[in-house]
C-alpha positions as CSV (number, residue, x, y, z in Angstrom):
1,X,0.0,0.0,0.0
2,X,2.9,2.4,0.7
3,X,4.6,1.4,-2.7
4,X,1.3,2.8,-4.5
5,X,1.0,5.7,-2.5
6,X,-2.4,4.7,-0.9
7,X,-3.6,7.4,2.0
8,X,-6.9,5.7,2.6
9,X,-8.0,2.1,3.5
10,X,-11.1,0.5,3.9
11,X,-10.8,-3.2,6.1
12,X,-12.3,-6.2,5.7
13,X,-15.7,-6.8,7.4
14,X,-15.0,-7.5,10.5
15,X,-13.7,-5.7,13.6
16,X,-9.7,-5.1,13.2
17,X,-7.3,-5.2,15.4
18,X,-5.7,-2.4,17.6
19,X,-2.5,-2.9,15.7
20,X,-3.8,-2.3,12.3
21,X,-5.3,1.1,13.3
22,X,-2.4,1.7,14.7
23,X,0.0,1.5,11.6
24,X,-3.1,3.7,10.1
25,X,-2.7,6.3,12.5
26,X,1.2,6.4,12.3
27,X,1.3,6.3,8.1
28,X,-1.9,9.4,8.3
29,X,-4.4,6.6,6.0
30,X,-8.4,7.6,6.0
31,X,-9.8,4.2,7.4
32,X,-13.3,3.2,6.5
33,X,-14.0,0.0,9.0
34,X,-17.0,-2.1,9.6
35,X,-19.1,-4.5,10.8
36,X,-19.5,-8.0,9.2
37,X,-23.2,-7.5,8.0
38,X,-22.8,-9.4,4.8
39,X,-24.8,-10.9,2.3
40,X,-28.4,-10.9,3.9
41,X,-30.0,-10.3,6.8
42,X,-32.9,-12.3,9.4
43,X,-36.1,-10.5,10.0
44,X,-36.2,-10.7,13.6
45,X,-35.4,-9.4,17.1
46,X,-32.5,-11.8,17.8
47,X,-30.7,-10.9,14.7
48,X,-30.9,-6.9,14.8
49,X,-29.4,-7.3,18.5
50,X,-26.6,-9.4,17.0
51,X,-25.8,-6.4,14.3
52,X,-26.2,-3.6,17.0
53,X,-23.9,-5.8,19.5
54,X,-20.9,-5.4,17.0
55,X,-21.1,-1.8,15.9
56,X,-21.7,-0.3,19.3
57,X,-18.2,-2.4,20.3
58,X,-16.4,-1.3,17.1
59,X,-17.2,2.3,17.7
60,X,-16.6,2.2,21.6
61,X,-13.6,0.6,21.1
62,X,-12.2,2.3,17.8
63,X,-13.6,6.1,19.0
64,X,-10.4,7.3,19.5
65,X,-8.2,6.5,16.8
66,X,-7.6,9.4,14.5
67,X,-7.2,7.6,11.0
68,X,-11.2,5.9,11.7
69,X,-13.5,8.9,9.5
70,X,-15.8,6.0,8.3
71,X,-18.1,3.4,10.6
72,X,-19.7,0.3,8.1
73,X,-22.8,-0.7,8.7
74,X,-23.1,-3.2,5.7
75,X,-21.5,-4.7,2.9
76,X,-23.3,-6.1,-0.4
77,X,-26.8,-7.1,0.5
78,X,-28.7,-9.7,-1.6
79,X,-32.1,-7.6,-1.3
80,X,-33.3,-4.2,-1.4
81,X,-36.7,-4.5,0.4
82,X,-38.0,-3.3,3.6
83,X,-36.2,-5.2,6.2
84,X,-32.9,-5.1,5.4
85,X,-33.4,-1.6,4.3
86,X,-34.7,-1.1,7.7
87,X,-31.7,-2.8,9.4
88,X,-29.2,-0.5,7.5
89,X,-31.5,2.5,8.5
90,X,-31.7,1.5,12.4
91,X,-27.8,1.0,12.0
92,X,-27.2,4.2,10.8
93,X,-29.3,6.1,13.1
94,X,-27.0,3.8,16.0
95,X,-23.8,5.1,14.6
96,X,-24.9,8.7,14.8
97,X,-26.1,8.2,18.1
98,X,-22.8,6.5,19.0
99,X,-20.3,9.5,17.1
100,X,-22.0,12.2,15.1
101,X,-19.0,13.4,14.3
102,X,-18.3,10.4,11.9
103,X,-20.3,9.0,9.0
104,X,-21.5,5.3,8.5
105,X,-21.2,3.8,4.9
106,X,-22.4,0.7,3.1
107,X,-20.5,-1.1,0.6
108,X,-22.0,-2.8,-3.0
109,X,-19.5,-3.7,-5.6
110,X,-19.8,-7.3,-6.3
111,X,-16.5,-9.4,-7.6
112,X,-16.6,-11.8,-10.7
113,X,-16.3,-15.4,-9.3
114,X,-18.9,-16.6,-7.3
115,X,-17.4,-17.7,-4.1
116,X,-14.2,-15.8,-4.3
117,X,-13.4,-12.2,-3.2
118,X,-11.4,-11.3,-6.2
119,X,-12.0,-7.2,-6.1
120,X,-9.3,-4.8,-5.8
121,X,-6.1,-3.8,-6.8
122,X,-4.1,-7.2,-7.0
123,X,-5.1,-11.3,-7.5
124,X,-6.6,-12.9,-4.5
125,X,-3.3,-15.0,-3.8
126,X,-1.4,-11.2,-3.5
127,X,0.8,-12.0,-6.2
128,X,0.1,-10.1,-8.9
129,X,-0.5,-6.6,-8.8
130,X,-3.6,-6.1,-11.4
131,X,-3.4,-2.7,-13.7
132,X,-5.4,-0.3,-12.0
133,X,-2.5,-0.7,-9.2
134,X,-0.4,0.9,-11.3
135,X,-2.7,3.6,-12.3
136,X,-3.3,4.6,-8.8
137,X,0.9,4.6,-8.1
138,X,1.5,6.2,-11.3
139,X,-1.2,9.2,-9.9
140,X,-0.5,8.9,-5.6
141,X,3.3,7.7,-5.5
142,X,6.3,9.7,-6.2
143,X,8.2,6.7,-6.8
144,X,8.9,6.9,-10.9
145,X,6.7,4.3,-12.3
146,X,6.1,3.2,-16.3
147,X,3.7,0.4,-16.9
148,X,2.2,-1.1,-20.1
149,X,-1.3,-2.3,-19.0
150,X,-2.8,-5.4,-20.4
151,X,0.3,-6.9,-20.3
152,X,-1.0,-10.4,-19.2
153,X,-2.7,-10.5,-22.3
154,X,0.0,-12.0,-24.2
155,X,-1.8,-14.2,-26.8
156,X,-3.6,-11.7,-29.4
157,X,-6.1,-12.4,-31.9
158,X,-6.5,-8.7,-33.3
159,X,-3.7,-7.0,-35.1
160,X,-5.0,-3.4,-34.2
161,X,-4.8,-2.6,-30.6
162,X,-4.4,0.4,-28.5
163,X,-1.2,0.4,-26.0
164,X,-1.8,2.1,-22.7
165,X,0.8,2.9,-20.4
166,X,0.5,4.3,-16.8
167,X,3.0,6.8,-16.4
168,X,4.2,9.8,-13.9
169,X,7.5,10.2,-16.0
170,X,8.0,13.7,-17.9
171,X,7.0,11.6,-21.0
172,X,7.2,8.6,-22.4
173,X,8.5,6.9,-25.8
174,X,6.3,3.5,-27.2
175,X,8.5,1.6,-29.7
176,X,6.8,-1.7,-31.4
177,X,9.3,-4.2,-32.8
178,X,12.0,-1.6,-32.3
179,X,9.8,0.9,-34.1
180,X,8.8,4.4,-32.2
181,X,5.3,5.2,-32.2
182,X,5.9,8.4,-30.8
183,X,6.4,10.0,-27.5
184,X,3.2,11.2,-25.1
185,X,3.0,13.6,-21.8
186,X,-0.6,13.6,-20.3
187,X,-1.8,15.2,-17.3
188,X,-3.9,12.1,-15.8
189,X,-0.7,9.7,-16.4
190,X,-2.6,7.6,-18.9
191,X,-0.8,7.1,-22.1
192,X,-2.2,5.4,-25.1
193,X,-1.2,4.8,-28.7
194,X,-2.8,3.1,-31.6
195,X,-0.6,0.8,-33.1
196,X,-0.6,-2.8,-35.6
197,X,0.7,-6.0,-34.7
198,X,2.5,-8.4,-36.7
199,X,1.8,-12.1,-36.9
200,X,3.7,-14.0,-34.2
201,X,5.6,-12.5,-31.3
202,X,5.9,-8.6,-30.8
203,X,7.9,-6.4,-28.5
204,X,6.3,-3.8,-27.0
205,X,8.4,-1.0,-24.8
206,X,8.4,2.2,-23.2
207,X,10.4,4.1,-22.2
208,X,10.9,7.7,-20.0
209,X,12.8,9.6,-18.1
210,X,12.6,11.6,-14.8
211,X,15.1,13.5,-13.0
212,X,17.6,12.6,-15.5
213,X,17.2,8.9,-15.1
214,X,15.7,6.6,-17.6
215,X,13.0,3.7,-17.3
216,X,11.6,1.2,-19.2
217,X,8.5,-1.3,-19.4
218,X,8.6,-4.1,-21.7
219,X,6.0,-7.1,-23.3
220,X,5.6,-9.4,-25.3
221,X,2.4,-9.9,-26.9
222,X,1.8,-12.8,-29.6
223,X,-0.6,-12.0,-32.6
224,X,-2.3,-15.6,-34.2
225,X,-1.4,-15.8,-37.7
């Protein structure tokens, strides 16, 4: 997170531990945390005193860590009727009560693979940072960064293809099979060209420089043919 540049965090959904808040307060990250209402809800007495219980001990218990702006109530509910929408309500109302100088949240985004939590910014084994990493370090880090996205895409079926490259460099140079394709600067740190592939393997790189130093992103994408 501190390679990308990240200044905000929002945890899993379930109560953290004092440790974790406390590396958020030391690095100065926004925290959104919550509760571990997931999925659906019961309609009945037992069950709204189970959801209360948790939030009333993660705002107690949380209250006075400075990186905390955000208490969750909910995450990605299957239904939008009346009595989970009156769960999420009563929650609400309990986190004002609890600290109205904070506001609750709910979360919706779904992932792709049933079963799997596979959102966010790398895999769900934390090996591979996915693309829109880089497009958040390229924008948040200092660090000098250069990456051509897509790049796990190596077996093409289309000769023409836009290149994008993430980039906080003072600009970058795109060669194609040792070709330049020109050099770009942009102001969001996306970079794109339109370019033609050649039947069997291609070698796609970039290249800039900042501060007088030069750095380069290479791939290798194979067109069918």
């Amino acid at each position: 997170m501190d390679e990308m540049g990240v200044n905000a965090y929002r945890t899993a959904h379930y109560q953290q531990s004092q440790h974790v808040l406390g590396l958020a307060d030391r690095r100065g990250y926004v925290v959104w945390t919550e509760i571990p209402l997931v999925n659906q809800v019961t309609d009945s007495a037992g069950f709204r005193a189970n959801v209360a219980q948790p939030l009333c001990e993660l705002i107690r218990q949380n209250f006075n860590h400075p990186s905390v702006f955000f208490w969750g109530i909910g995450n990605e509910q299957a239904t939008d009727n009346a009595v989970t929408n009156g769960i999420l309500d009563a929650l609400a109302k309990q986190a004002d009560a609890e600290d109205s100088g904070r506001l609750s949240t709910y979360a919706t985004h779904k992932g792709d693979a049933d079963g799997r939590n596979d959102k966010g910014l790398v895999t769900y084994d934390r090996q591979v940072r996915k693309d829109a990493f880089y497009y958040y370090k390229a924008n948040w880090s200092p660090e000098p960064t250069v990456y051509l996205a897509s790049r796990r895409w190596t077996q093409r079926t289309a000769a023409a293809t836009t290149v994008k490259v993430y980039a906080n460099l003072d600009a970058v140079t795109l060669t194609v099979n040792g070709l330049a394709q020109g050099a770009k600067a942009a102001a969001d740190r996306v970079h794109t060209w339109p370019v033609t592939l050649r039947p069997g393997a291609n070698v796609v790189s970039v290249t800039g420089e900042k501060n007088g130093r030069s750095y380069t992103d290479t791939v290798t994408w194979t067109l069918a043919g």
